[in-house]
C-alpha positions as CSV (number, residue, x, y, z in Angstrom):
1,X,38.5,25.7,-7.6
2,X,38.1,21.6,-7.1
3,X,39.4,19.2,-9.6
4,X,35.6,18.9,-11.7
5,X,35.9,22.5,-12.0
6,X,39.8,22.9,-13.0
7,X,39.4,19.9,-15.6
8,X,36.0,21.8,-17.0
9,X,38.7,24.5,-18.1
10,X,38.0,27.9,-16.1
11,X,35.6,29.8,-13.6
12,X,33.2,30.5,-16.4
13,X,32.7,26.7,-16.4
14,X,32.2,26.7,-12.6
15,X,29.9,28.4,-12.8
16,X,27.8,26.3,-15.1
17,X,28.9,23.2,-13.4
18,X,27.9,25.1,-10.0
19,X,24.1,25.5,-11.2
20,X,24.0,21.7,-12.3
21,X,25.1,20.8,-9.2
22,X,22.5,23.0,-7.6
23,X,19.8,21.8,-9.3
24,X,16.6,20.8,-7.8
25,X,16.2,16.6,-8.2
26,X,12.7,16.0,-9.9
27,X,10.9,12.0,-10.7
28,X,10.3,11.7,-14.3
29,X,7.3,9.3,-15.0
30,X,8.7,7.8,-18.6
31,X,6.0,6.1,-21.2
32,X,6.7,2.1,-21.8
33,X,9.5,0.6,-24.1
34,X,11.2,-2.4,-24.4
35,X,14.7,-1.3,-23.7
36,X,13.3,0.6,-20.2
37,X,11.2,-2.7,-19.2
38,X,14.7,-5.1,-19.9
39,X,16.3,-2.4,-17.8
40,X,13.8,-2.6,-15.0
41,X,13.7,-6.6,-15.6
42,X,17.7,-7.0,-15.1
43,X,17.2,-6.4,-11.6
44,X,21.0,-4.8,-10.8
45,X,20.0,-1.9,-9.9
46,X,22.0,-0.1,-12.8
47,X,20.8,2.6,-15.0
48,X,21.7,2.7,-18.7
49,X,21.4,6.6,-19.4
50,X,21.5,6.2,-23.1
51,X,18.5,4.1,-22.8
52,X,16.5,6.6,-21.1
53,X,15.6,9.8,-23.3
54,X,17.4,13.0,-24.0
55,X,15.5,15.8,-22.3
56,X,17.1,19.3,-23.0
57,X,18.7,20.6,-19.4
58,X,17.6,17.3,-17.8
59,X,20.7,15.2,-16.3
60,X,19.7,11.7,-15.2
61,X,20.3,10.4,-11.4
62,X,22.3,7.1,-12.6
63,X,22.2,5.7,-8.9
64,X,17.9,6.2,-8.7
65,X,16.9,2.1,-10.3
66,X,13.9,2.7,-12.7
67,X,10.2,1.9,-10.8
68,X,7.9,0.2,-12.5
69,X,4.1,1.9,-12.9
70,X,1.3,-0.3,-13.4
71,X,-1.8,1.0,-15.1
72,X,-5.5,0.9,-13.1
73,X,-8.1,-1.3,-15.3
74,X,-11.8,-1.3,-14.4
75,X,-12.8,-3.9,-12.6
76,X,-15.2,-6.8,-14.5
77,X,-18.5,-8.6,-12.8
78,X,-21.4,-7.5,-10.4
79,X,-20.7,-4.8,-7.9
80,X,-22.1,-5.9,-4.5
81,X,-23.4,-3.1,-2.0
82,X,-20.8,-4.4,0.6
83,X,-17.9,-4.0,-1.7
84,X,-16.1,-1.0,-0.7
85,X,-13.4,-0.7,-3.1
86,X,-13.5,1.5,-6.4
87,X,-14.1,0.0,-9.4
88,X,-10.6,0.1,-10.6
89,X,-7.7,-2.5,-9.9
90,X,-4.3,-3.3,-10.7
91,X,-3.7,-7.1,-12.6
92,X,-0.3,-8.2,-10.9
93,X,-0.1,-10.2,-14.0
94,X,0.5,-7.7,-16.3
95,X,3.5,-5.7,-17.3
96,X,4.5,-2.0,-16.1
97,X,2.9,0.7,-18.5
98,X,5.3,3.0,-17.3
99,X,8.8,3.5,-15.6
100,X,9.8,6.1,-13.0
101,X,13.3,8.0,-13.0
102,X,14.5,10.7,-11.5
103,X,16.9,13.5,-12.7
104,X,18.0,17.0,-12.1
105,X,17.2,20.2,-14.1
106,X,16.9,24.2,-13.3
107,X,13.8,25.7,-12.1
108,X,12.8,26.6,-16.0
109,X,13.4,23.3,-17.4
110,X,11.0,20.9,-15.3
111,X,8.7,24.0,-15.2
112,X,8.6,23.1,-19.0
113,X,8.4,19.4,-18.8
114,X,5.6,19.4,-16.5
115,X,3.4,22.1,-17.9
116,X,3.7,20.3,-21.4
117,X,5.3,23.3,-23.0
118,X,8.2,21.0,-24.1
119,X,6.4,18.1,-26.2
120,X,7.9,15.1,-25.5
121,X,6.2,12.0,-26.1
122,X,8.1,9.6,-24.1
123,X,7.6,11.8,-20.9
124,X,4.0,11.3,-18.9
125,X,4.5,13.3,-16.0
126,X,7.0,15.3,-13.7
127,X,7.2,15.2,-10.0
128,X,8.6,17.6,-7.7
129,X,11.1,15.9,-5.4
130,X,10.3,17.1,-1.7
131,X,12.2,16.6,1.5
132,X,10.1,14.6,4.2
133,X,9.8,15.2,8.0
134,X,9.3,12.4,10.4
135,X,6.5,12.8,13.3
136,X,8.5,14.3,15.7
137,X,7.6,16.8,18.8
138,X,8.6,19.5,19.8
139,X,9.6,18.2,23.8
140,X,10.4,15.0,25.3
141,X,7.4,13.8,28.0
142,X,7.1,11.4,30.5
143,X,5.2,8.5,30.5
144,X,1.5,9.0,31.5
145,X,1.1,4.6,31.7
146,X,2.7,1.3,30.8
147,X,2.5,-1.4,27.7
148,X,-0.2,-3.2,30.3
149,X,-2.4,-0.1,30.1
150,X,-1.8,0.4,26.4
151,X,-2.2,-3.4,25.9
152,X,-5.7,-3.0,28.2
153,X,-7.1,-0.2,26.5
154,X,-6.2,-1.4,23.0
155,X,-8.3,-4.7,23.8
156,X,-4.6,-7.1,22.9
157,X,-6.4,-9.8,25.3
158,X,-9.4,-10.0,23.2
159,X,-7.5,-10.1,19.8
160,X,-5.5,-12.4,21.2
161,X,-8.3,-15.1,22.6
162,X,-9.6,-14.7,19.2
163,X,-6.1,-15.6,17.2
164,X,-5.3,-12.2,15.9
165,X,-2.3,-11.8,16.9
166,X,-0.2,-11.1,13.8
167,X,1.1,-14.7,12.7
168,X,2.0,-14.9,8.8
169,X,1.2,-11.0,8.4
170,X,4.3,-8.8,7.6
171,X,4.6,-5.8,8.8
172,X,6.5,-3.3,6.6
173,X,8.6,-0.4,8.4
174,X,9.2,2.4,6.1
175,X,11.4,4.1,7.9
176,X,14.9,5.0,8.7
177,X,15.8,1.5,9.4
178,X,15.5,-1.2,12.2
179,X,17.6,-2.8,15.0
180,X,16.8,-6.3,15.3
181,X,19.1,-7.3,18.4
182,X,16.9,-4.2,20.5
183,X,13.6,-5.9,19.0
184,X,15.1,-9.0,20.2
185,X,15.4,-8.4,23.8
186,X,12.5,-6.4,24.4
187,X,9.8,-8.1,22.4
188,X,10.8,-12.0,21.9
189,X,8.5,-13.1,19.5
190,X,8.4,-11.0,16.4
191,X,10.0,-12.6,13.2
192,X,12.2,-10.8,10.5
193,X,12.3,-11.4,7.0
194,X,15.6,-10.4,5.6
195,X,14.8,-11.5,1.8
196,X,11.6,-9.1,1.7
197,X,13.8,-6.3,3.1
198,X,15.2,-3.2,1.8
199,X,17.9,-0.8,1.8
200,X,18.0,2.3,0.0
201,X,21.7,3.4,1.0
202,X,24.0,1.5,-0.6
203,X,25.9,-1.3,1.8
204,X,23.0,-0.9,4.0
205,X,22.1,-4.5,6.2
206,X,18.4,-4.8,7.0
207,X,17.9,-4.4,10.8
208,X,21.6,-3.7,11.5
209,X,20.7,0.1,11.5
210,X,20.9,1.9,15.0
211,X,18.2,2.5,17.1
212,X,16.2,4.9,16.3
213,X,12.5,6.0,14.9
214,X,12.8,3.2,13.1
215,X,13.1,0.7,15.5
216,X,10.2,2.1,18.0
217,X,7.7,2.1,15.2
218,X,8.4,-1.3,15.0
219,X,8.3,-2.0,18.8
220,X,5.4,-0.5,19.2
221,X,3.2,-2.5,16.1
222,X,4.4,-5.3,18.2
223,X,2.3,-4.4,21.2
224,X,-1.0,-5.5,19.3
225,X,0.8,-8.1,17.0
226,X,3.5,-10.1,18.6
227,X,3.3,-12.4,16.3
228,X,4.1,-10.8,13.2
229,X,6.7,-10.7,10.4
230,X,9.1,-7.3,10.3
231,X,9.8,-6.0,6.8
232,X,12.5,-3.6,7.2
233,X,12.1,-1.2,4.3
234,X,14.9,1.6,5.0
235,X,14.3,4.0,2.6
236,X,15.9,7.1,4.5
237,X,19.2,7.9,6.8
238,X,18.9,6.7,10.7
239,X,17.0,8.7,12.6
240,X,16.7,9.3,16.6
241,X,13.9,11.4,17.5
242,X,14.6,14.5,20.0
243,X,13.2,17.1,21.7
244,X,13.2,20.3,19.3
245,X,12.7,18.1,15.5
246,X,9.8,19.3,14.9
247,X,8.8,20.1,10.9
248,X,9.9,23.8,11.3
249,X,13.0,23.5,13.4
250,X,16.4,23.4,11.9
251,X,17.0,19.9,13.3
252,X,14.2,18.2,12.2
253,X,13.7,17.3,8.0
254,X,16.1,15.2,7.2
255,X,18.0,14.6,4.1
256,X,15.7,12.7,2.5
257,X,13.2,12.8,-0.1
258,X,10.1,12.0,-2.1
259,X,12.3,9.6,-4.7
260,X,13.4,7.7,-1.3
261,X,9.6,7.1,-0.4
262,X,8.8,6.2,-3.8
263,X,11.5,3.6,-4.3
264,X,10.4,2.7,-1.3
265,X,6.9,1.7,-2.8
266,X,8.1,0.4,-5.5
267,X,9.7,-2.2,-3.7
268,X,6.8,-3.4,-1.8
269,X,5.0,-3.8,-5.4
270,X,6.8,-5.9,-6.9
271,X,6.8,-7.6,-3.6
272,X,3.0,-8.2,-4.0
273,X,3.0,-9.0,-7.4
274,X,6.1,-11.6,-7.4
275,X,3.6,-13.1,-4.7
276,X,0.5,-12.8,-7.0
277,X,2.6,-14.2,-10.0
278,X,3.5,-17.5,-7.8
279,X,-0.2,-17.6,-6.1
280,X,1.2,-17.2,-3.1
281,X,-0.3,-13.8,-1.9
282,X,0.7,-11.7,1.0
283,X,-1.0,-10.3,3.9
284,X,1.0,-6.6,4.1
285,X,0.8,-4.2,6.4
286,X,2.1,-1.0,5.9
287,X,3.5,1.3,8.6
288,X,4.4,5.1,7.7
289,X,5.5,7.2,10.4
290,X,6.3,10.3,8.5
291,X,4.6,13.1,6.3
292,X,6.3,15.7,3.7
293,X,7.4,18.9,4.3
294,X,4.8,20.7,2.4
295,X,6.0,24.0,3.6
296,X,8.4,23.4,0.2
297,X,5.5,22.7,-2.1
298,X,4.5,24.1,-5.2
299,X,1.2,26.0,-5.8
300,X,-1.8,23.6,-6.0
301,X,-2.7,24.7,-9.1
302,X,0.9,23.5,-10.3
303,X,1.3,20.3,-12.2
304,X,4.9,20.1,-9.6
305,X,2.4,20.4,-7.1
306,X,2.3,17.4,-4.5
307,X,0.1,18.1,-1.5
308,X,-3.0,18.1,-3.6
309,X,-1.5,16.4,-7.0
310,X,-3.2,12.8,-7.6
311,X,-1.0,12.4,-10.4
312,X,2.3,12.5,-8.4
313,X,4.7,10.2,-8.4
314,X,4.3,8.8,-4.5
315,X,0.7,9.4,-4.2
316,X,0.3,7.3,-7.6
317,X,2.8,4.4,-6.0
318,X,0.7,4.7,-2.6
319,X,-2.7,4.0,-4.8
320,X,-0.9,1.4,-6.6
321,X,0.5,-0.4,-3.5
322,X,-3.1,-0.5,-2.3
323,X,-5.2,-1.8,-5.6
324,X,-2.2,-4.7,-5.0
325,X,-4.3,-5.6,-1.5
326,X,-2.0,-4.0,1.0
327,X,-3.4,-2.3,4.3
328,X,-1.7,1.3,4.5
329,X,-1.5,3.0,7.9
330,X,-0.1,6.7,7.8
331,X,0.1,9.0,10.4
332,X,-1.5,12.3,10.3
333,X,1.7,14.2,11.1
334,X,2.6,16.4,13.6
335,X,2.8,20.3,13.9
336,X,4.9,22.3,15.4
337,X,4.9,25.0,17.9
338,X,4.8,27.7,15.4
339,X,1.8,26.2,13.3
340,X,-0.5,25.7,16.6
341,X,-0.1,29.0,17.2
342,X,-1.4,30.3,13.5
343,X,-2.9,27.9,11.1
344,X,-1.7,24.3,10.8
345,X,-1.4,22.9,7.3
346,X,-3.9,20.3,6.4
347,X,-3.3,16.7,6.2
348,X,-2.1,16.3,2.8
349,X,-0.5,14.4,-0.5
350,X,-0.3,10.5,0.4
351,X,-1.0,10.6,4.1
352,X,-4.7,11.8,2.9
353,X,-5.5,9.4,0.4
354,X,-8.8,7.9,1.0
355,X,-6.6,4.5,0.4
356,X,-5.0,4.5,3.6
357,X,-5.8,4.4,7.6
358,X,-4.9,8.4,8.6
359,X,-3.9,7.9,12.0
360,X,-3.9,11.3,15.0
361,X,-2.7,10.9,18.4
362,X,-4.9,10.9,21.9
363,X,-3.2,10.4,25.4
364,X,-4.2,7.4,27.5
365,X,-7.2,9.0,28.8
366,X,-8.5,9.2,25.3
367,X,-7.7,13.0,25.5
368,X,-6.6,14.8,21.9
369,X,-3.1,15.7,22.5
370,X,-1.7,18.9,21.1
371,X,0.8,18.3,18.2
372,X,-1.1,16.0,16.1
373,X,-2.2,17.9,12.7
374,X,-5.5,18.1,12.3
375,X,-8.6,17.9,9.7
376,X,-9.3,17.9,7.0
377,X,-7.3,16.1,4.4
378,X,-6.6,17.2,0.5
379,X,-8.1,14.0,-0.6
380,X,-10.4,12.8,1.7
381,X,-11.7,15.7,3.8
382,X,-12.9,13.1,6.7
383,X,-9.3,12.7,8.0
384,X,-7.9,11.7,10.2
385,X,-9.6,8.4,10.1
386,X,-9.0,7.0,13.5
387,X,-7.2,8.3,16.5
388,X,-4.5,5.6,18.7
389,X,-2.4,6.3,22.0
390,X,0.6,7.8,22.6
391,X,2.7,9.7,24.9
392,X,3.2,6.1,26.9
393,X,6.4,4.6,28.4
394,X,7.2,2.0,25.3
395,X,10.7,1.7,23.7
396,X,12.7,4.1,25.9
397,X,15.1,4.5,23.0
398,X,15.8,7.8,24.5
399,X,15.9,6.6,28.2
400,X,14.2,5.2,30.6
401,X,11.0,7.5,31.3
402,X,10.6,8.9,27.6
403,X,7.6,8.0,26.0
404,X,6.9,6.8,22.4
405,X,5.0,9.9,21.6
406,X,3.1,11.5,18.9
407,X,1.4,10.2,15.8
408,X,4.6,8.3,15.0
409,X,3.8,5.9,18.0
410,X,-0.1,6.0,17.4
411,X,0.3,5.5,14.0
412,X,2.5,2.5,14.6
413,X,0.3,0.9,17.4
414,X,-2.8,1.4,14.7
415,X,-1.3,-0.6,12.3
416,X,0.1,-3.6,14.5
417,X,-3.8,-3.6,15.6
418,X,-4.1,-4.0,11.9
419,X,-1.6,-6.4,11.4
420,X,-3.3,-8.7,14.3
421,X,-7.0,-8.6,13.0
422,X,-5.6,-9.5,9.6
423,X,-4.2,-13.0,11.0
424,X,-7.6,-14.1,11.1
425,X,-9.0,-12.1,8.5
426,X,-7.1,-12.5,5.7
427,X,-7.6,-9.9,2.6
428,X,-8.9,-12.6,-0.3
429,X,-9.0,-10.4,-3.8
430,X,-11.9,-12.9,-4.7
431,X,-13.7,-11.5,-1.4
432,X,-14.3,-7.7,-1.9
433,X,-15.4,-7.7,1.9
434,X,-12.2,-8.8,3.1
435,X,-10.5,-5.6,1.1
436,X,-8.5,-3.3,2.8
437,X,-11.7,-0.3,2.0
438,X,-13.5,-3.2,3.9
439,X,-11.4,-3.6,6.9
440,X,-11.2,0.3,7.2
441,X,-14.5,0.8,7.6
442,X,-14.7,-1.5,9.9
443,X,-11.9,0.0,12.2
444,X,-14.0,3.2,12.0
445,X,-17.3,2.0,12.9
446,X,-16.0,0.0,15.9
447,X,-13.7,3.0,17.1
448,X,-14.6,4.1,20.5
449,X,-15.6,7.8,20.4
450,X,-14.6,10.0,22.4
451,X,-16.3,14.1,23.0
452,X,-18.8,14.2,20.3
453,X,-20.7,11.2,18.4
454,X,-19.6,10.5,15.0
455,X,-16.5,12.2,13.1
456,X,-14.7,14.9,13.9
457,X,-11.1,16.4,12.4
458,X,-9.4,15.9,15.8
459,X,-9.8,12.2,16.4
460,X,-11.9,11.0,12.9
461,X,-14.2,8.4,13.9
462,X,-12.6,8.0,17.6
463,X,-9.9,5.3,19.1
464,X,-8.9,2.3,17.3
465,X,-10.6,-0.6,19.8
466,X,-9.2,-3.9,18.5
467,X,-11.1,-5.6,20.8
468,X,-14.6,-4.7,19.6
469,X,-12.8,-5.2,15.5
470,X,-12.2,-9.0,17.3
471,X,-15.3,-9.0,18.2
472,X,-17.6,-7.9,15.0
473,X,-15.3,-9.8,13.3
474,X,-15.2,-13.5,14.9
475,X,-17.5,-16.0,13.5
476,X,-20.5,-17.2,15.6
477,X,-18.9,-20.5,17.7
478,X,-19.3,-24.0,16.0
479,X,-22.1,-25.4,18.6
480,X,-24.0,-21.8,17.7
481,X,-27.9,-22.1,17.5
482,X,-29.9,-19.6,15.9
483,X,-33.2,-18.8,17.8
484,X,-36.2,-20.0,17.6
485,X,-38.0,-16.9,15.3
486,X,-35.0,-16.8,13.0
487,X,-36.1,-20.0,12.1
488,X,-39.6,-19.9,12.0
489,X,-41.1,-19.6,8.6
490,X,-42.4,-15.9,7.8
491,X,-46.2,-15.6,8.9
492,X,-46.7,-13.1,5.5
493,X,-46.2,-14.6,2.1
494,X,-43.8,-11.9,0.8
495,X,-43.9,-13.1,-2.4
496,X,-45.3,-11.7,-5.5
497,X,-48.4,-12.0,-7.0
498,X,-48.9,-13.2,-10.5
């Protein structure tokens, strides 16, 4: 019997104590009130349990800081036909409508919370708390080409004449975290900002991690955007891929969860509105090189229910994160031996959300490789969006001759293309053409297509080609002359008749 059992008094108190500890963790969305928003405002990180409510069988996760939600208000004035975005957005200005917790309970009792058979006014909503998988395969490979041919066939030299090249954009890693001296002597120019970093594990340094997943995602965004600014949100434990971690083998989910991503989130929102507040706004980039295990998830039809639950606690931080102007690259996952030989899962929960850049994986001959997951999403059936490289000799964090591979390393080279077209064309919130719905569609009509025209569940809209976004992008030179019939009056009067 250990001590918490023998100071609870017997084994009929084990047992008890034994099903508390065994409970399953769960993120509790809790309605505004003053004492939660001075909590949330003291900014230590502690949680005062008797300010949060008493929910029968629910025990309260004093180490998981409360998250602020912001509520969605319509958006005001004329609607233009270029503007892409919804008619909803988030005023940075305002204060949280809600707070985020998270706690532990038995199967019955967060049943009851969620499907309102408890009525508790302070609760909104209840979130199952899943483990997540990063986008591993199942083998190592060898490298089918070099950064030169990845830097070619991404069109770097054509961002680059044009200025894209990642300066003053930062580049968040959400991830297992970063190793800054590796970045250092293998890329040279990125920057790191320390104060806009993050560390979920207590004691943790930004960019003093090992190297790991972390830390090729990051190397790998460089490729497109040198020039950028490395955010190193660690939200879960270091990570080094290996052969055999895919999403059904025992040594690939890690210990980590939803509540990890979603503090994660929560970070990088009050980053952008402390940067709204002081009209100083931030051009973010966000890189996710992971999906959830959905194989855990419950039903669709549950309100627990993640995959295909809007109302969830990461997919709502994810929405909010993007109504705050950031640009959201996800990868589409990959599957694992087992799946490709029956049916893979769909892309699903946050990595479908039509709010983000769903990224799959093609070789360097534009070829579809075999473990990305495929079409359609939950959310937004046309998924993935865009397809990017992989299986390439990058990092060689596992040795020399190991390629960065998968949708991990595609997704990260999308979103350092991203990164590098928003240097020179920044998101403005008073331009809805420069939103990040705006920039997507623009990634998808240049992409490069490859086997069929148009969209297809394999590749989306084809392969990122920064160098034709540079190009539909960059303003006409200075010394530019419109020809002669453009400036010819019309030969019809057009006008109307009285």
């Amino acid at each position: 019997m250990d001590d918490a059992n023998r100071n609870a008094g017997g084994w009929g108190r084990e047992r008890r104590l034994s099903l508390v500890r065994a409970a399953e963790p769960i993120l509790v969305e809790l309605r505004y009130s003053g004492r939660l928003a001075e909590m949330a405002a003291s900014g230590d990180g502690a949680l005062n349990v008797a300010a949060l409510p008493r929910l029968d069988g629910v025990r309260w996760d004093e180490s998981f800081a409360l998250i602020p939600v912001r509520s969605a208000h319509r958006r005001t004035g004329p609607h233009a036909r270029f503007d892409l975005e919804p008619r909803w957005a988030i005023d940075p200005h305002a204060e949280a409508s809600a707070f985020i917790a998270r706690g532990f309970a038995d199967g019955g009792v967060w049943r009851s919370l969620a499907e309102g058979a408890l009525t508790e006014d302070a609760v909104v909503s209840v979130s199952a708390d899943l483990p997540i998988t990063f986008s591993s395969v199942d083998s190592l490979a060898t490298g089918q080409g070099d950064l030169d041919a990845v830097r070619h066939l991404l069109g770097t030299d054509v961002l680059a004449s044009n200025g894209f090249q990642g300066a003053d954009v930062d580049v968040a890693i959400v991830d297992a975290g970063i190793n800054r001296a590796f970045l250092q002597r293998t890329t040279g120019r990125l920057r790191f900002d320390e104060a806009a970093s993050w560390s979920a594990a207590a004691g943790g340094t930004p960019f003093e991690f090992p190297v790991g997943h972390a830390t090729m995602c990051a190397f790998d965004v460089a490729v497109a955007a040198p020039a950028c600014t490395v955010l190193d949100v660690a939200a879960f434990r270091p990570y080094q891929p290996r052969a055999g971690a895919g999403a059904h083998s025992d040594v690939g989910p890690l210990a980590v969860r939803l509540s990890d991503a979603v503090r994660a989130f929560g970070h990088l929102c009050e980053l952008m509105v402390a940067a709204a507040r002081a009209s100083r706004p931030r051009s973010l980039v966000v890189c996710c090189s992971w999906e959830v295990d959905t194989a855990h998830d419950h039903p669709p039809d549950s309100p627990l229910n993640y995959g295909a639950n809007p109302d969830h606690a990461l997919n709502k931080m994810v929405g909010q994160l993007a109504m705050l102007g950031a640009d959201i690259v996800f990868s589409a996952g990959n599957t694992s031996a087992h799946e490709r030989e029956n049916a893979p899962r769909p892309i699903s929960g946050a990595n479908s959300l039509a709010t983000v850049l769903t990224v799959g994986a093609v070789d360097l001959e534009s070829r579809r490789l075999d473990v990305p997951r495929p079409g359609p999403g939950v959310f937004a059936s046309e998924k993935p969006d865009v397809a990017a490289f992989a299986r390439f000799a990058g990092s060689a964090i596992m040795g020399d001759g190991v390629t960065d591979d998968g949708t991990s390393a595609a997704c990260a080279l999308a979103a350092g293309v991203v990164a590098a077209v928003r240097s020179g064309f920044r998101h403005d919130p008073r331009r809805p053409e420069t939103s990040p719905a705006a920039l997507r569609a623009i990634i998808k009509k240049q992409a490069r297509h490859v086997g069929s025209q148009g969209f297809d569940h394999d590749c989306g809209w084809g392969v990122i080609d920064g160098a034709a976004i540079a190009e539909a992008l960059t303003a006409p030179p200075a010394n530019y002359r419109p020809p002669d019939w453009l400036q010819r009056a019309p030969t019809v009067d057009l006008r109307p008749r009285r």
